[in-house]
Predicted model as a PDB file, atoms N, CA, C, CB and O in Angstrom, pLDDT in the B-factor column:
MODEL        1                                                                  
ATOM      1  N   UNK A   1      43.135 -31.084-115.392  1.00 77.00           N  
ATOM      2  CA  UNK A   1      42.765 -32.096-114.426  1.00 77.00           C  
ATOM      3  C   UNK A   1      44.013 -32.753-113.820  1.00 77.00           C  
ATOM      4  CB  UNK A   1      41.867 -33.148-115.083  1.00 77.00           C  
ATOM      5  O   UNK A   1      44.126 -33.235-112.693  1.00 77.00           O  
ATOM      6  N   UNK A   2      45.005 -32.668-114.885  1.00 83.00           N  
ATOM      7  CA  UNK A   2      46.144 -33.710-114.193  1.00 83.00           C  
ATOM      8  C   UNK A   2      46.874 -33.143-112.789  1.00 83.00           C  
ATOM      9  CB  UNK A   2      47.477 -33.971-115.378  1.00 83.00           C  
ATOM     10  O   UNK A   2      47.198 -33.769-111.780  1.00 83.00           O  
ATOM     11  N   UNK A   3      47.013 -31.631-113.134  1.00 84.00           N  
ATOM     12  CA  UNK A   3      47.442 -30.622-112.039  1.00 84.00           C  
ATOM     13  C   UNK A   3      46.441 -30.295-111.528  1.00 84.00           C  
ATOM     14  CB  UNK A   3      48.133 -29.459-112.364  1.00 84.00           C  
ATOM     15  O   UNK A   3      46.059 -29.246-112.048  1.00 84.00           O  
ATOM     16  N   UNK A   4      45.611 -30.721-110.563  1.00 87.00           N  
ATOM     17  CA  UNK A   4      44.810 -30.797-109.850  1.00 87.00           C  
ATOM     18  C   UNK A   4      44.828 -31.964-109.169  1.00 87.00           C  
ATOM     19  CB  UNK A   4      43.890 -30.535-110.359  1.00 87.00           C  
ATOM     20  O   UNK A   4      44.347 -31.933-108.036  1.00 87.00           O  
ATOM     21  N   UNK A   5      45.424 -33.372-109.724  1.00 91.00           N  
ATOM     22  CA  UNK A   5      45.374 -34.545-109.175  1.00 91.00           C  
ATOM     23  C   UNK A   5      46.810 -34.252-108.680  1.00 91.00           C  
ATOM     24  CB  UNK A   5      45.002 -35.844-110.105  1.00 91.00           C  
ATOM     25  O   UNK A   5      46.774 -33.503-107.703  1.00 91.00           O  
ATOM     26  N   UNK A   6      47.933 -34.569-109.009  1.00 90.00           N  
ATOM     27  CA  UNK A   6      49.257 -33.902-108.790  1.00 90.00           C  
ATOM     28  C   UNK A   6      49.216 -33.194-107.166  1.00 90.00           C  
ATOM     29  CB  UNK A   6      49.491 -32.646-110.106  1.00 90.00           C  
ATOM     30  O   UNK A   6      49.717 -33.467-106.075  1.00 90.00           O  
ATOM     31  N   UNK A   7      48.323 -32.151-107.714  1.00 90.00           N  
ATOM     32  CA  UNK A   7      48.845 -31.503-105.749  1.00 90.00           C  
ATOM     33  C   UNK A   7      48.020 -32.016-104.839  1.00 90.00           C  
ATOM     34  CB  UNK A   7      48.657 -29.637-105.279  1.00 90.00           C  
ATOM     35  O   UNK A   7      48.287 -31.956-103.639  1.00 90.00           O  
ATOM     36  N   UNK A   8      46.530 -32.782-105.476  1.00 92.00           N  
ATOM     37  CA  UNK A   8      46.131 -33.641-104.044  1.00 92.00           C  
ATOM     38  C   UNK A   8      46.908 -34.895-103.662  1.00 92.00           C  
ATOM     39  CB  UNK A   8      44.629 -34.186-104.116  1.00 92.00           C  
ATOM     40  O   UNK A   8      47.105 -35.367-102.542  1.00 92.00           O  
ATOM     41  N   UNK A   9      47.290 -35.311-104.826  1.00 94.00           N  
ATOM     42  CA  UNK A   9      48.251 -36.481-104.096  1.00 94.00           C  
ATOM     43  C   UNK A   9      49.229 -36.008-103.475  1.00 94.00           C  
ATOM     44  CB  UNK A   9      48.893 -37.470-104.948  1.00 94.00           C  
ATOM     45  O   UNK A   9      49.680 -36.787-102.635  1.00 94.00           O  
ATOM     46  N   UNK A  10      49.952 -34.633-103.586  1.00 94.00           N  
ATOM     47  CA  UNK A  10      51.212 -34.627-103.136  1.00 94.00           C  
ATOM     48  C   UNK A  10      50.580 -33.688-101.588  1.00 94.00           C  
ATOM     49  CB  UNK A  10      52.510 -33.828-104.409  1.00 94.00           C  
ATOM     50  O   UNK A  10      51.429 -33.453-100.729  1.00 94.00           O  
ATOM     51  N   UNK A  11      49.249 -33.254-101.356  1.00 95.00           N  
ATOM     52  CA  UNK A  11      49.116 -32.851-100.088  1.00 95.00           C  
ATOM     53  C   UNK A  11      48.607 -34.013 -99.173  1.00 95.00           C  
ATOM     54  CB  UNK A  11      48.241 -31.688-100.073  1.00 95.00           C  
ATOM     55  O   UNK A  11      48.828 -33.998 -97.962  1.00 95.00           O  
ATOM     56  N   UNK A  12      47.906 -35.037 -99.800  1.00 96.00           N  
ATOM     57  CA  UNK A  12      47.717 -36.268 -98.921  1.00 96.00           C  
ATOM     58  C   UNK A  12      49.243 -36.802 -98.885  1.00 96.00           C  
ATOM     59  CB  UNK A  12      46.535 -37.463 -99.594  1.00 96.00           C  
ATOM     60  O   UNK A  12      49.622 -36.808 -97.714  1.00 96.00           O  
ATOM     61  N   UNK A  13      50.086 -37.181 -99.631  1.00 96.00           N  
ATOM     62  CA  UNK A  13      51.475 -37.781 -99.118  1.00 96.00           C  
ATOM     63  C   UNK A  13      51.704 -36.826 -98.093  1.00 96.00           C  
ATOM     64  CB  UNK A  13      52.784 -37.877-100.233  1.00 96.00           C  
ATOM     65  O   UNK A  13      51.679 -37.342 -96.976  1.00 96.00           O  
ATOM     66  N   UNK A  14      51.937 -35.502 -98.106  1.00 96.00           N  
ATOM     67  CA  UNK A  14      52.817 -34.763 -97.008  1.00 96.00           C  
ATOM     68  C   UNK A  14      51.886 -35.086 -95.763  1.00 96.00           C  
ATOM     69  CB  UNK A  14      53.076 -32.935 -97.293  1.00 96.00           C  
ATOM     70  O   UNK A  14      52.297 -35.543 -94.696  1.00 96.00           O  
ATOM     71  N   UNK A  15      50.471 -34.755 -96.088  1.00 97.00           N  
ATOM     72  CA  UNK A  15      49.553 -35.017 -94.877  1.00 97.00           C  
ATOM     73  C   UNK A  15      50.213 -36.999 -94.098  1.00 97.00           C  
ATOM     74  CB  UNK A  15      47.395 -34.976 -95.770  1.00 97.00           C  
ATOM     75  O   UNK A  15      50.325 -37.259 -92.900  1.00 97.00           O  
ATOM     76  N   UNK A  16      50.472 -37.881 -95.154  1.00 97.00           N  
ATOM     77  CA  UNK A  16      50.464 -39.230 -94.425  1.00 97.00           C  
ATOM     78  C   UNK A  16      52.469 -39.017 -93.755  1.00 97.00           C  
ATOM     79  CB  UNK A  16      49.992 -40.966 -95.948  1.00 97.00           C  
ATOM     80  O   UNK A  16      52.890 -39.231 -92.618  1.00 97.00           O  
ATOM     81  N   UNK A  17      53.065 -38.657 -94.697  1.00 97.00           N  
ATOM     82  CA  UNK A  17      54.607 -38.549 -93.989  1.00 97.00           C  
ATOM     83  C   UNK A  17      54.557 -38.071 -92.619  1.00 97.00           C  
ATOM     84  CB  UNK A  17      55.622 -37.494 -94.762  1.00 97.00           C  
ATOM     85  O   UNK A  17      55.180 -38.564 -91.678  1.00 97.00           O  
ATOM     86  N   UNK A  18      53.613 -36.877 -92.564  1.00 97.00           N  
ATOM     87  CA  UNK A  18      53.491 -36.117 -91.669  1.00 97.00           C  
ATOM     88  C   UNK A  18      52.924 -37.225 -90.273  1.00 97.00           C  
ATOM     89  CB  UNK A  18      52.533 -34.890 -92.246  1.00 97.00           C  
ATOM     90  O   UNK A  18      53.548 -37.519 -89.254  1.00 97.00           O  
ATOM     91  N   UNK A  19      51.934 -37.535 -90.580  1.00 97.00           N  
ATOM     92  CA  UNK A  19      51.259 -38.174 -89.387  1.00 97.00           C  
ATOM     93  C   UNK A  19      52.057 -39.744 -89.173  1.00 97.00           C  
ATOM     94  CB  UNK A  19      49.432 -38.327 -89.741  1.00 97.00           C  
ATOM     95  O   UNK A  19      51.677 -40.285 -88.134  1.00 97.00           O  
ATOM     96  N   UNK A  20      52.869 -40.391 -89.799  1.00 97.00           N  
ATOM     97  CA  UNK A  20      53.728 -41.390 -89.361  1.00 97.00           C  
ATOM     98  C   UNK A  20      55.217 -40.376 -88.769  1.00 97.00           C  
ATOM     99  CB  UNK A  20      54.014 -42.590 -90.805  1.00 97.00           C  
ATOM    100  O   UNK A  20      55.246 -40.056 -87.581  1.00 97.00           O  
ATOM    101  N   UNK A  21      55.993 -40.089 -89.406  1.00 97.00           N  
ATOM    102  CA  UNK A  21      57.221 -39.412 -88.243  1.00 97.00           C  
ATOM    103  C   UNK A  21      56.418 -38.805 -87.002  1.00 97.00           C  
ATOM    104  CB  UNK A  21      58.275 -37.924 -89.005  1.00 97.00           C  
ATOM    105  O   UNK A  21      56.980 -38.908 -85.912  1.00 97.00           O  
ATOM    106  N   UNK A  22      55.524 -38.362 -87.032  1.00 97.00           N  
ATOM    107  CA  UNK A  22      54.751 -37.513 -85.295  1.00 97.00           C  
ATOM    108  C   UNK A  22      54.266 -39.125 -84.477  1.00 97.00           C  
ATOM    109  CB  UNK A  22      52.539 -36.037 -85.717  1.00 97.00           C  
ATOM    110  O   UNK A  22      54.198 -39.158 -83.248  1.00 97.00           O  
ATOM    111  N   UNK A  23      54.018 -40.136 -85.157  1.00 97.00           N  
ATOM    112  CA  UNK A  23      53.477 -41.471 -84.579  1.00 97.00           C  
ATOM    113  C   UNK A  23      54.822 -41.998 -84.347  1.00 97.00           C  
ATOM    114  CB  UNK A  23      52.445 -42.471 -85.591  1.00 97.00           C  
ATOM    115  O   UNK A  23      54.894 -42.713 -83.347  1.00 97.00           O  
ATOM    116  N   UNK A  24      55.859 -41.843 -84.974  1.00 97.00           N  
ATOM    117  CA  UNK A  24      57.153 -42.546 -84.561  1.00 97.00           C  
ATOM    118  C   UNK A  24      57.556 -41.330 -83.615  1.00 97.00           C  
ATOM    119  CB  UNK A  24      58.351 -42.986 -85.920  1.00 97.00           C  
ATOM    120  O   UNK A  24      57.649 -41.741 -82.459  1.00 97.00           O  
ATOM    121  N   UNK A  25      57.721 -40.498 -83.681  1.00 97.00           N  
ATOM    122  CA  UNK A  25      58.259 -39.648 -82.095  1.00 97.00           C  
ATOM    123  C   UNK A  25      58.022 -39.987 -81.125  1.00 97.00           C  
ATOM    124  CB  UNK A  25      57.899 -38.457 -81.729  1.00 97.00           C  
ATOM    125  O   UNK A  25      58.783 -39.971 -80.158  1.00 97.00           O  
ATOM    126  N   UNK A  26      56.310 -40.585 -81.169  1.00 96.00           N  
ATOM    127  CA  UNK A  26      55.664 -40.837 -79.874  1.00 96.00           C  
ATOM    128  C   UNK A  26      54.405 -40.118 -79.662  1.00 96.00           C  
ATOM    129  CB  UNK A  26      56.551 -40.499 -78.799  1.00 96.00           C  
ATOM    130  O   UNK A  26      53.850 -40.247 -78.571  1.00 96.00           O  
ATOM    131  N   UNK A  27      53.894 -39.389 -80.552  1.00 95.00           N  
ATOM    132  CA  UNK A  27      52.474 -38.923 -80.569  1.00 95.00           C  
ATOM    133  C   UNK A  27      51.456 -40.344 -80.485  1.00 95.00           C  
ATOM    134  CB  UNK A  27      52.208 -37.968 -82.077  1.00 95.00           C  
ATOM    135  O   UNK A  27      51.361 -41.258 -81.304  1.00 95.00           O  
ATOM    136  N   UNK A  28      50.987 -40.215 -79.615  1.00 96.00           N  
ATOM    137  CA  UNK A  28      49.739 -41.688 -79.936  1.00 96.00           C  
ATOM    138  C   UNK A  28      48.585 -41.529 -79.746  1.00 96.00           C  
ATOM    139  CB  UNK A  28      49.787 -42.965 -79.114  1.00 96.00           C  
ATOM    140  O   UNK A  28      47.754 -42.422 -79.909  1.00 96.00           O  
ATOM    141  N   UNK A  29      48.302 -40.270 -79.337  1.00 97.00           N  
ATOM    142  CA  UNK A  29      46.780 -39.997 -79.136  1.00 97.00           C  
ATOM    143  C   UNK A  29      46.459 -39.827 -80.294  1.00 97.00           C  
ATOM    144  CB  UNK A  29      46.293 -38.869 -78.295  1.00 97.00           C  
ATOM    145  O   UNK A  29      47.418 -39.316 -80.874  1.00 97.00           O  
ATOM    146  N   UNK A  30      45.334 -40.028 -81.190  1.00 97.00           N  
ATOM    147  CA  UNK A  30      44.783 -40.305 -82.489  1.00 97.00           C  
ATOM    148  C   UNK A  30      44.476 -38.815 -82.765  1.00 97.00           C  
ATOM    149  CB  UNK A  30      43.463 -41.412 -82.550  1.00 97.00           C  
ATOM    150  O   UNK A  30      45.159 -38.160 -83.552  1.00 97.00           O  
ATOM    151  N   UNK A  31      43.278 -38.233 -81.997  1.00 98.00           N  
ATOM    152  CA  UNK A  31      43.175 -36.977 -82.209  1.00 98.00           C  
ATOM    153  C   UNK A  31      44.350 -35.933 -82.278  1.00 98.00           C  
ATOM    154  CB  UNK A  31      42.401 -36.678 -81.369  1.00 98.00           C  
ATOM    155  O   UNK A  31      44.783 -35.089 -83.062  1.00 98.00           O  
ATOM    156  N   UNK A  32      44.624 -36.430 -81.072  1.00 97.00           N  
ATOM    157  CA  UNK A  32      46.316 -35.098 -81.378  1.00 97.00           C  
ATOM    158  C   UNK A  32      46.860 -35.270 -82.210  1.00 97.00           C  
ATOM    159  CB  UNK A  32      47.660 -34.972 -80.512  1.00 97.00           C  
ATOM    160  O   UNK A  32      47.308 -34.320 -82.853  1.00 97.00           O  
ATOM    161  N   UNK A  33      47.112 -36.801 -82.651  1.00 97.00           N  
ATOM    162  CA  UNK A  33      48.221 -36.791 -84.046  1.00 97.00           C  
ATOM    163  C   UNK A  33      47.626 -36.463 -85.415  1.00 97.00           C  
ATOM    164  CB  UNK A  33      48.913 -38.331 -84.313  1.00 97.00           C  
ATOM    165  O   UNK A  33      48.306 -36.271 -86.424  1.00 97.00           O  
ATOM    166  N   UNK A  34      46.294 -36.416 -85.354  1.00 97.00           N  
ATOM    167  CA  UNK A  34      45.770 -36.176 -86.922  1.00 97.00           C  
ATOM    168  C   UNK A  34      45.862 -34.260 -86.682  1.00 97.00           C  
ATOM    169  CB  UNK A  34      43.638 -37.065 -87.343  1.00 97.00           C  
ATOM    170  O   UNK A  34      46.366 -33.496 -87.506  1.00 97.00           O  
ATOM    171  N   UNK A  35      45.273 -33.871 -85.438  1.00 97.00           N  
ATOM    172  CA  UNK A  35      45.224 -32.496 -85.256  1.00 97.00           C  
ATOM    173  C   UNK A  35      46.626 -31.725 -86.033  1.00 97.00           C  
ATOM    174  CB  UNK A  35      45.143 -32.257 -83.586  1.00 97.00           C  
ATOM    175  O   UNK A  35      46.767 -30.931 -86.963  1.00 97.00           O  
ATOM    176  N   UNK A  36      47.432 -32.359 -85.195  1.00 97.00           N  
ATOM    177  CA  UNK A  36      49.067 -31.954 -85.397  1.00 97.00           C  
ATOM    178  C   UNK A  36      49.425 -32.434 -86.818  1.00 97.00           C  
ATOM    179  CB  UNK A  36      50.195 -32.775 -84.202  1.00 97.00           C  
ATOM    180  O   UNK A  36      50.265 -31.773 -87.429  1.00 97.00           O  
ATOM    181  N   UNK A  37      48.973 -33.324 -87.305  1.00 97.00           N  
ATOM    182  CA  UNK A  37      49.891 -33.586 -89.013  1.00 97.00           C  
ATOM    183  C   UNK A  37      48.851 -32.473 -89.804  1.00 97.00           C  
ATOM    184  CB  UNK A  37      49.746 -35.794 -89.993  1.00 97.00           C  
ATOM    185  O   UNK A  37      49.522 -31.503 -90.158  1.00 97.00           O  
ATOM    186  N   UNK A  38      47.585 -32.350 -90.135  1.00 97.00           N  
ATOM    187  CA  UNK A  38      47.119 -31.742 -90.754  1.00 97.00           C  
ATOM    188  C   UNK A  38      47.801 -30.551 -91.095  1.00 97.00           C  
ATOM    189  CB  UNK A  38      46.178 -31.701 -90.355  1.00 97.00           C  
ATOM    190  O   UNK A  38      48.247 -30.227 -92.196  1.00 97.00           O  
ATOM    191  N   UNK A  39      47.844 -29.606 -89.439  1.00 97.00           N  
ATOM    192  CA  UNK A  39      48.433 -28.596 -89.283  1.00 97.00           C  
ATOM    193  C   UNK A  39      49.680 -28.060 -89.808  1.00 97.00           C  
ATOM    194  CB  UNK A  39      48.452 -28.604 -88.361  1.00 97.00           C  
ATOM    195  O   UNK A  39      49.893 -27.013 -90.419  1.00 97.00           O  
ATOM    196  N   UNK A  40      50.625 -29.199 -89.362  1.00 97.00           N  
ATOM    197  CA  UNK A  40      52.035 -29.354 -89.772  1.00 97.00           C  
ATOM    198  C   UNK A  40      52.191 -29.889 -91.780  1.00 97.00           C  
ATOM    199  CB  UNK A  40      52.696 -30.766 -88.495  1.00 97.00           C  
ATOM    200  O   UNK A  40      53.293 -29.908 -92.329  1.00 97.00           O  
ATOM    201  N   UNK A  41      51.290 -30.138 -92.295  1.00 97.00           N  
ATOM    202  CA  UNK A  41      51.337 -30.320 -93.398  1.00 97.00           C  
ATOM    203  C   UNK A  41      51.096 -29.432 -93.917  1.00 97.00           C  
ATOM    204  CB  UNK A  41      50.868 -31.071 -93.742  1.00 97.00           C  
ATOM    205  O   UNK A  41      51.985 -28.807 -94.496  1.00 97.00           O  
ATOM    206  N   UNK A  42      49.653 -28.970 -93.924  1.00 95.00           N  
ATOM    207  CA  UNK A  42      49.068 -27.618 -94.531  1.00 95.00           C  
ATOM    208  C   UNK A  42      50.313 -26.523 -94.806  1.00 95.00           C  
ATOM    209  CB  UNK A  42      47.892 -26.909 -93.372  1.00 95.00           C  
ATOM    210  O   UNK A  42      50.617 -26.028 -95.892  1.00 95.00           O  
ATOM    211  N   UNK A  43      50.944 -26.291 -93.496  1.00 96.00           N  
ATOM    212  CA  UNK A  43      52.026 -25.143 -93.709  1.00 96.00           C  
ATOM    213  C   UNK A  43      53.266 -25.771 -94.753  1.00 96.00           C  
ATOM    214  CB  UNK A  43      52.747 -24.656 -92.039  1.00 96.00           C  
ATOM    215  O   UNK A  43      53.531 -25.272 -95.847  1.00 96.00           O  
ATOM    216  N   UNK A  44      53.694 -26.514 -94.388  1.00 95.00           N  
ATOM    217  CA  UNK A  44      54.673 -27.641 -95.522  1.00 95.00           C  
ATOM    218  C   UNK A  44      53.743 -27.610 -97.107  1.00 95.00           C  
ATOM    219  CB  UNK A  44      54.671 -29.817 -94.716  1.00 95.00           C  
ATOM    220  O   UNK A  44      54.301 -27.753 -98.195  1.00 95.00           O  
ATOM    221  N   UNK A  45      52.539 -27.438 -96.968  1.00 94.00           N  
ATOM    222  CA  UNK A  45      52.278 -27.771 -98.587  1.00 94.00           C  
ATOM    223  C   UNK A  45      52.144 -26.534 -99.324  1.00 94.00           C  
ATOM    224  CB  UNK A  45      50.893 -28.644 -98.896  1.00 94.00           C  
ATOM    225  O   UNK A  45      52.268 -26.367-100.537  1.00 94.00           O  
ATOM    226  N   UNK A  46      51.812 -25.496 -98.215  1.00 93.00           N  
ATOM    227  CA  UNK A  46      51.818 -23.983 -98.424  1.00 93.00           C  
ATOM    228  C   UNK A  46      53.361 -23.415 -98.954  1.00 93.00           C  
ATOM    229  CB  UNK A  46      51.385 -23.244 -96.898  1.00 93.00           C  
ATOM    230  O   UNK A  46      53.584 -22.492 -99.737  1.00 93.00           O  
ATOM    231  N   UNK A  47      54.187 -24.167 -98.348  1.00 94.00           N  
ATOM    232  CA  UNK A  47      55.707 -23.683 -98.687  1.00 94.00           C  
ATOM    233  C   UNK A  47      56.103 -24.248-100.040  1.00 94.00           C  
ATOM    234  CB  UNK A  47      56.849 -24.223 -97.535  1.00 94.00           C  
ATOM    235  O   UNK A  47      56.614 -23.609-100.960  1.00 94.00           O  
ATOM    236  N   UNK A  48      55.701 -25.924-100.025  1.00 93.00           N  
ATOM    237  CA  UNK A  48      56.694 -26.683-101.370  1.00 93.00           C  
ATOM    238  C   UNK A  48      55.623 -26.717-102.284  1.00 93.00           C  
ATOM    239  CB  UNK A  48      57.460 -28.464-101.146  1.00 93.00           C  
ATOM    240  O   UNK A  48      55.878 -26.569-103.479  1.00 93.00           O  
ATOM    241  N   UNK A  49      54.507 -26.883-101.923  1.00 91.00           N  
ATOM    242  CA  UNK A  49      53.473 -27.309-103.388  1.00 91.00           C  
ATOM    243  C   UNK A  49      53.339 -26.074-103.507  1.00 91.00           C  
ATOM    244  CB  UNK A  49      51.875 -28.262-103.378  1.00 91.00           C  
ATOM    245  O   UNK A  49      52.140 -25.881-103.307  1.00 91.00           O  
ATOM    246  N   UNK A  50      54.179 -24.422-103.855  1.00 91.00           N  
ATOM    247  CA  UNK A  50      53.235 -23.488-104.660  1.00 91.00           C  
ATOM    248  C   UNK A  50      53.008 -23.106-105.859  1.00 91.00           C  
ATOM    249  CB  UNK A  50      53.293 -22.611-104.382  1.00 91.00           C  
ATOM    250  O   UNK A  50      52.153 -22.303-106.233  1.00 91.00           O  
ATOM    251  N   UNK A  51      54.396 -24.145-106.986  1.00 90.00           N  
ATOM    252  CA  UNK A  51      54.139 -24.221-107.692  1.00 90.00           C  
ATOM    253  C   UNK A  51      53.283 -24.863-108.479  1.00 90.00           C  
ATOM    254  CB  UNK A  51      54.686 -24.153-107.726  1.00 90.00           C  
ATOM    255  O   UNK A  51      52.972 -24.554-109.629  1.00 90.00           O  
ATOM    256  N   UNK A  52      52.742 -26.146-107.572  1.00 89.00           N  
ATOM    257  CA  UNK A  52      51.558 -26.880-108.314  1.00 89.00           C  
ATOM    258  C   UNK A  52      50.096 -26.127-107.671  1.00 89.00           C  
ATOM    259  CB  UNK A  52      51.626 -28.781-107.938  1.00 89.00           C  
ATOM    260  O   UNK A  52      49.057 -26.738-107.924  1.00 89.00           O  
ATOM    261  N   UNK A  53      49.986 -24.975-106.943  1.00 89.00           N  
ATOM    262  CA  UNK A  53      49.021 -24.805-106.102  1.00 89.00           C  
ATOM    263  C   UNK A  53      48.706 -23.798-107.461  1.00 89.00           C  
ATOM    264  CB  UNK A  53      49.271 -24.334-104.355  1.00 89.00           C  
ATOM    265  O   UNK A  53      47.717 -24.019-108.159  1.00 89.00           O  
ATOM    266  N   UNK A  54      49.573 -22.762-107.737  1.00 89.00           N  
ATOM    267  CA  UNK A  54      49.703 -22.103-109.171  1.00 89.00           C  
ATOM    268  C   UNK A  54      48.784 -22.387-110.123  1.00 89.00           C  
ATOM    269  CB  UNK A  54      50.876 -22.414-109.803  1.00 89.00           C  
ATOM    270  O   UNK A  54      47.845 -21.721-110.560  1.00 89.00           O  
ATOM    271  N   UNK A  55      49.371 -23.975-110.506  1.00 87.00           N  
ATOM    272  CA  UNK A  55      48.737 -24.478-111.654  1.00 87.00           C  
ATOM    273  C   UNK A  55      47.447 -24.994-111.430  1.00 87.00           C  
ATOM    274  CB  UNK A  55      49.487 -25.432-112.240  1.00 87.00           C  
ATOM    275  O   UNK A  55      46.517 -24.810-112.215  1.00 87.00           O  
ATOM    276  N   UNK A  56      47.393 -25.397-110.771  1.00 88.00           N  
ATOM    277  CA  UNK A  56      45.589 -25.527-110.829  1.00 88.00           C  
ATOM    278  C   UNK A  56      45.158 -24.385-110.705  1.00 88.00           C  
ATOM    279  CB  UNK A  56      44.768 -26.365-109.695  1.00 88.00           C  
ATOM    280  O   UNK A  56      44.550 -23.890-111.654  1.00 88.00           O  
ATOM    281  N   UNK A  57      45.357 -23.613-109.453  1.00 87.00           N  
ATOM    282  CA  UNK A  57      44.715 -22.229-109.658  1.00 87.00           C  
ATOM    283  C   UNK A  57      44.528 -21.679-111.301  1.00 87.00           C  
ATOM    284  CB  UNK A  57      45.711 -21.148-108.831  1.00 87.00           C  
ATOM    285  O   UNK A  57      43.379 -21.325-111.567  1.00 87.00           O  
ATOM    286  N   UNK A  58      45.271 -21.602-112.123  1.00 87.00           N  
ATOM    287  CA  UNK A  58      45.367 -21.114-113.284  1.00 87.00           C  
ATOM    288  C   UNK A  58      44.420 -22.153-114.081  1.00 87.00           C  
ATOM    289  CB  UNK A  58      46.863 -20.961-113.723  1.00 87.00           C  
ATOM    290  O   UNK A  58      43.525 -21.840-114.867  1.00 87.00           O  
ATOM    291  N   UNK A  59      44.758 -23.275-113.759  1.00 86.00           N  
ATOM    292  CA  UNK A  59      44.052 -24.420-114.956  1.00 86.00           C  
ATOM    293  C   UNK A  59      42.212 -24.087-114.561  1.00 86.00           C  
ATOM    294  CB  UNK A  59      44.676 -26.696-114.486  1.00 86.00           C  
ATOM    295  O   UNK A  59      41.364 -24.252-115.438  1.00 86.00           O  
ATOM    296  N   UNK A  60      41.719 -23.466-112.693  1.00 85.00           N  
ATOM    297  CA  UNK A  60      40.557 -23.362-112.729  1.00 85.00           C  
ATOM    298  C   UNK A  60      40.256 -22.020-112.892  1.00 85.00           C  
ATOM    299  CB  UNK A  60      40.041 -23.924-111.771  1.00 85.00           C  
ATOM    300  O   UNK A  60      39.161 -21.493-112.699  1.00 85.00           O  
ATOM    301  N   UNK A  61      41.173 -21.549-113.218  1.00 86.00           N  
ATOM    302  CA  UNK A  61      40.551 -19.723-113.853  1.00 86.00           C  
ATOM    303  C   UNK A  61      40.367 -19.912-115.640  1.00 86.00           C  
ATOM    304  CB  UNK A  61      42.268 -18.004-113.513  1.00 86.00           C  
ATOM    305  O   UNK A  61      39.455 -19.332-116.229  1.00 86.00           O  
ATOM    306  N   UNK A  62      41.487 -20.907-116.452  1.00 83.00           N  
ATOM    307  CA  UNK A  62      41.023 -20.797-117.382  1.00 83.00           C  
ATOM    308  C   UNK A  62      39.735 -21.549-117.577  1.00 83.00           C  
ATOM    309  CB  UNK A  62      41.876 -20.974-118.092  1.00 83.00           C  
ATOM    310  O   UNK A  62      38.936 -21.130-118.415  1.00 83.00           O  
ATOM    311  N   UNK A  63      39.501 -22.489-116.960  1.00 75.00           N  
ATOM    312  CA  UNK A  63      38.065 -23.308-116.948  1.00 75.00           C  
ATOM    313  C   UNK A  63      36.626 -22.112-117.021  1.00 75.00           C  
ATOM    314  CB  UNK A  63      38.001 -24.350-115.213  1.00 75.00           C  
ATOM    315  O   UNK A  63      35.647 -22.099-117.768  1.00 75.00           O  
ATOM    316  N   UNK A  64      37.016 -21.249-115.968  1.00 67.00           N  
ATOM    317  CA  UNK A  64      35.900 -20.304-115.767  1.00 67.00           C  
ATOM    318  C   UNK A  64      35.706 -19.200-116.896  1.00 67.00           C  
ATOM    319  CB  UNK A  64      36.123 -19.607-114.431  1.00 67.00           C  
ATOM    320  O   UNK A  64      34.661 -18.548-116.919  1.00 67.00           O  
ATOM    321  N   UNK A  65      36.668 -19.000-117.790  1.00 61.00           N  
ATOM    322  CA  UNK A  65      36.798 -17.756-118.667  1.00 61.00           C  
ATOM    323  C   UNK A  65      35.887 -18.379-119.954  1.00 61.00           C  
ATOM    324  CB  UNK A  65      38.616 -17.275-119.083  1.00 61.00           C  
ATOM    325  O   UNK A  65      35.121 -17.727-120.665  1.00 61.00           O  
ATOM    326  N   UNK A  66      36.170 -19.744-120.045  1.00 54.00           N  
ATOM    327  CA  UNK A  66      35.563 -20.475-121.283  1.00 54.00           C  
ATOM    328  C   UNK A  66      35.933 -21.343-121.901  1.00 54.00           C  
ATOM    329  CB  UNK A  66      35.380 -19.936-122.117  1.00 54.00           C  
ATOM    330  O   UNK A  66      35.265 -21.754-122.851  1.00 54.00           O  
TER     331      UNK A  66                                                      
ENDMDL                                                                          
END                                                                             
């Protein structure tokens, strides 16, 4: 459970870093800027979180075995 909490907090932080630096550039349309951080995070969490993406993956395969 703990590595499972671990990478959602650390994909909502990248998701909120993300959408304040695009609001300080000058993004201000609401939709565009959530469109654009999601986007721009997802790939960022795909790159740095894969070692915690790992561990849950693993922590919910051993869940399923028994």
């Amino acid at each position: 459970m703990r590595s499972f909490l671990v990478y959602t907090a650390s994909r909502l932080g990248l998701f909120a870093v993300t959408l304040g630096v695009l609001f300080l550039i000058g993004i201000h349309n609401a939709f565009w800027l959530i469109v654009i951080s999601f986007v721009i995070s997802g790939i960022a969490s795909y790159v740095l979180l894969s070692k915690q993406r790992d561990a849950v993956s693993e922590q919910i395969s051993k869940g399923h075995r028994g």
